[in-house]
C-alpha positions in Angstrom: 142.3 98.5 110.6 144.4 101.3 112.7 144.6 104.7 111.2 147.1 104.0 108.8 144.6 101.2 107.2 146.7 98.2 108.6 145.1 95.1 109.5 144.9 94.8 112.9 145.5 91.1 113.5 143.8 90.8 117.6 140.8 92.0 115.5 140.6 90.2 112.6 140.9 87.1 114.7 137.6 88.0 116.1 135.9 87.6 112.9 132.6 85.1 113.4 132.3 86.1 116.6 130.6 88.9 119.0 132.7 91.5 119.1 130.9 95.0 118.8 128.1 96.4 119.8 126.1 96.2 116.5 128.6 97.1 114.2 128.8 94.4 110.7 132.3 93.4 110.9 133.8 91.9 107.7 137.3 90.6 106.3 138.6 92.9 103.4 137.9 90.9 101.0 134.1 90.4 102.1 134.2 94.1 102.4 135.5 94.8 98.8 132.9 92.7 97.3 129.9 94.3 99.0 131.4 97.8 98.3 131.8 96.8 94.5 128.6 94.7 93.9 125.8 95.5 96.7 123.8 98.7 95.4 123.3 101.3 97.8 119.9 101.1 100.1 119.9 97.0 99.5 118.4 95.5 102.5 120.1 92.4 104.7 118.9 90.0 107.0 121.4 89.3 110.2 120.7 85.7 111.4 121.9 84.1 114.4 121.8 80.2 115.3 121.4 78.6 112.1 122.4 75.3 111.7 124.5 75.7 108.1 125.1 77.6 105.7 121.6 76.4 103.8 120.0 78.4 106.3 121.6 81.5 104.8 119.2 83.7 102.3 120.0 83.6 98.8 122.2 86.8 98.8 122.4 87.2 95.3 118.5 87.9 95.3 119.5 91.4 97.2 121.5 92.3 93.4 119.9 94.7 91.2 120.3 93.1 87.8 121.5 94.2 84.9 121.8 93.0 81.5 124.4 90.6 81.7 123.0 89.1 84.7 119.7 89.0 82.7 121.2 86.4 80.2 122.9 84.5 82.7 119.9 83.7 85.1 117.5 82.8 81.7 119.8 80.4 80.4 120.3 78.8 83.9 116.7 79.0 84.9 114.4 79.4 82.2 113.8 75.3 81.4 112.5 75.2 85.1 110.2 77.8 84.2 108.0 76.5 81.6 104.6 77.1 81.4 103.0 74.3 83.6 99.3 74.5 81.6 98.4 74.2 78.2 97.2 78.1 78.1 99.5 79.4 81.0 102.1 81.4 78.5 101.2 84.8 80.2 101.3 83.8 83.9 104.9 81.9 82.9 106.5 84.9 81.9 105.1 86.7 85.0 106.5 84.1 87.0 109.9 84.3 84.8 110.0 88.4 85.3 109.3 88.3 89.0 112.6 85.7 88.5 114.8 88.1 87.1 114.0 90.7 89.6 115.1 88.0 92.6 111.2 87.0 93.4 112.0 83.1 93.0 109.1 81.6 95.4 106.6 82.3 93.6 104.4 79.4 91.5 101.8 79.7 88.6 99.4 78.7 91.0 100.1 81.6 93.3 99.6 83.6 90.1 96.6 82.3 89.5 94.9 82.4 92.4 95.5 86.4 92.7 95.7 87.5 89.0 91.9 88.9 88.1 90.0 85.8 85.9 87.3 85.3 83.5 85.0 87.4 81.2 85.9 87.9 77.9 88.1 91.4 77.9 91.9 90.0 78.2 92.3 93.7 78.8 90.8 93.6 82.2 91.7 90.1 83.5 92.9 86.3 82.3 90.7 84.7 79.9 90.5 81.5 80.3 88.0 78.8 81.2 90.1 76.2 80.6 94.0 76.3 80.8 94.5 72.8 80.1 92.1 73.2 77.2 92.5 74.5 73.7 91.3 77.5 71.6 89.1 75.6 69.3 85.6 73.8 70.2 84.7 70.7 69.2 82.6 71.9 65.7 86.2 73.8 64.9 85.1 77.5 66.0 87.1 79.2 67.9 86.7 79.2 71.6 87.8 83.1 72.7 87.0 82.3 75.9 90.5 80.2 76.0 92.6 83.2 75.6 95.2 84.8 77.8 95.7 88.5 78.4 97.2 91.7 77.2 99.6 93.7 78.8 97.6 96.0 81.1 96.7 92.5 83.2 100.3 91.8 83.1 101.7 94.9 84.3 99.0 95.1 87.4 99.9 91.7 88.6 103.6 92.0 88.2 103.4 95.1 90.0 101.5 93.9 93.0 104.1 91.6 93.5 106.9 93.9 93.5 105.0 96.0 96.1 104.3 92.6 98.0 108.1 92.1 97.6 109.2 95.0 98.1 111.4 95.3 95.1 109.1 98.3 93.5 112.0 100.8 94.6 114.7 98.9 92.5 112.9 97.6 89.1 109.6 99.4 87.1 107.3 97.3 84.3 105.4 99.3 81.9 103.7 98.8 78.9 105.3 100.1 75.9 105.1 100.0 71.7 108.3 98.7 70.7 108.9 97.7 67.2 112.3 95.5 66.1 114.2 99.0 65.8 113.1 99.9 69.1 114.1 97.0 70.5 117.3 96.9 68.9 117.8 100.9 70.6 116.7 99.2 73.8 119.6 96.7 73.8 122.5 98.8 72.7 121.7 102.0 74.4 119.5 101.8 77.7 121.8 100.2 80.2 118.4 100.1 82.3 116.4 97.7 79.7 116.6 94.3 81.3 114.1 93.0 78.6 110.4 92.6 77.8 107.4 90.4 77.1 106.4 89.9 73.5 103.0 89.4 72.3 102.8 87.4 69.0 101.4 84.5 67.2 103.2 81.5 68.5 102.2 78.5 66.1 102.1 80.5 62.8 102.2 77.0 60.8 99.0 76.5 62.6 97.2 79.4 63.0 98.6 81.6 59.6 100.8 84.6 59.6 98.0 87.4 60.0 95.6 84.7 61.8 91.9 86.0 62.6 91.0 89.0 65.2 88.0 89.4 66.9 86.3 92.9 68.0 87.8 92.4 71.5 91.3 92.9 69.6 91.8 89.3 71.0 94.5 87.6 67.9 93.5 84.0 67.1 97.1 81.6 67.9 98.1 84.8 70.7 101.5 84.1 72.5 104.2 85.8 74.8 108.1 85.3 74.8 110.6 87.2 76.7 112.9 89.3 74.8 116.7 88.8 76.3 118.2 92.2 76.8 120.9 91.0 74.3 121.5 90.3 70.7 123.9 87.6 69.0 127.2 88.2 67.3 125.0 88.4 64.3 122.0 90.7 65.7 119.6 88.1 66.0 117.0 88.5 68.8 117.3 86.2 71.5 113.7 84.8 72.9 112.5 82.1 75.5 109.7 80.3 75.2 107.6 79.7 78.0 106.0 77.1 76.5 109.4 74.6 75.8 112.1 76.6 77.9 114.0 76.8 75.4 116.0 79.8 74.0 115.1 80.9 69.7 117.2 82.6 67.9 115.2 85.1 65.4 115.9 87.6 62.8 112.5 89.3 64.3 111.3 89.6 67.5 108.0 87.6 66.7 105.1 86.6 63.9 102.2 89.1 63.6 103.3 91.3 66.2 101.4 94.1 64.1 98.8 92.3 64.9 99.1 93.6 69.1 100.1 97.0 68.1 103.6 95.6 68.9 102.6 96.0 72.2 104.5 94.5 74.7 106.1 95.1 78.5 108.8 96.0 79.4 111.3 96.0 82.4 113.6 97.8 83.7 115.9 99.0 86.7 115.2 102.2 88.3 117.9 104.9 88.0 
């Protein structure tokens, strides 16, 4: 534009091609959008000689989320991200929140193979001998070595990928107490809340509404869900299920939560 902020058509012509010495030019329109959408200190990438557009990075990945954009990405996404092992529940939903926070090439396996395994403390590492297995033996006892983890595990691994992927500066994880009232605060009032993950009995008809504990705090029928930073016309929670993809509609946030010290984590963009 000249000084009086009129297009100046010679330039705009130039538009696609070399025609500066470094400077990003852009078309208004392309310029309104980043100005309006693109936070401040978001990094690009400037690639030359691609062969089509599919060679472009997914842009949008560059957004810092917010709540709406939350919603919109689990109801388009979350079905693809379902648990791929019988016992994976914990390492789906870290695969989910590294989703929401634009880290989409990341697998379970590539989870797996870097979250800390074994023992029998989920408050140190993953228990699990066998994640295609189940949490009883075959006499009927339970086997506690076919657990999962608590949220200390999950907050360590999610936040080495965000250093990895250098999103630490945009979003924060941390493990929290949050009761349904909390939650309900979270959602209404902390623009910042992009949701959480919920421990909680998953198969109550199975396993019984205040299902058995062991000294380890481990809970007997132990689950996660993510908590949607949004409630329904009605106030309902809104939570996905790792294990079906599928989105419940719930009055509470989960069954036996008590039962975790409603412990759960929670995310969050960084003001």
């Amino acid at each position: 534009m000249d000084k009086d902020k009129r297009v100046i058509q010679t330039e705009a012509a130039k538009l696609g091609k070399p025609a500066s010495h470094g400077c990003i030019r852009l078309g208004v329109d392309d310029a309104y959008w980043f100005y309006t959408v693109v936070p401040d200190g978001s990094h690009f990438c400037v690639l030359v000689d691609f062969d089509s557009m599919s060679s472009l990075p997914d842009t949008k990945e560059a957004h810092r989320m917010d709540k709406a954009g939350v919603s919109a990405w689990l109801a388009a996404y979350m079905e693809e991200y379902r648990q791929a092992y019988a016992l994976s529940c914990e390492i789906a939903l870290i695969r989910a929140s590294l989703g929401v926070m634009g880290i989409r090439d990341v697998s379970e396996d590539d989870i797996l193979a870097t979250i800390p395994r074994g023992g029998t403390d989920p408050e140190r590492a993953f228990v699990c001998d066998d994640i295609q297995g189940g949490r009883r033996n075959a006499d009927g006892s339970i086997h506690w070595n076919n657990y999962g983890a608590h949220p200390p595990v999950v907050v360590a691994e999610l936040m080495r990928w965000m250093a990895e992927r250098g999103v630490a500066d945009r979003y924060v994880v941390r493990e929290m107490r949050a009761d349904d009232a909390k939650f309900r605060l979270f959602i209404v009032n902390d623009p910042s809340f992009l949701g959480a993950i919920v421990w909680l009995v998953g198969h109550p008809e199975s396993w019984g509404l205040h299902p058995q504990v062991n000294e380890r705090g481990m809970v007997l029928g132990e689950h996660v869900r993510f908590l949607e930073p949004a409630l329904t016309a009605d106030g309902r929670f809104r939570l996905w299920d790792p294990e079906t993809g599928k989105l419940i509609l719930a009055k509470e946030s989960g069954v036996a939560r008590d039962l975790f010290s409603f412990r759960v984590v929670g995310i969050f963009t960084k003001k």
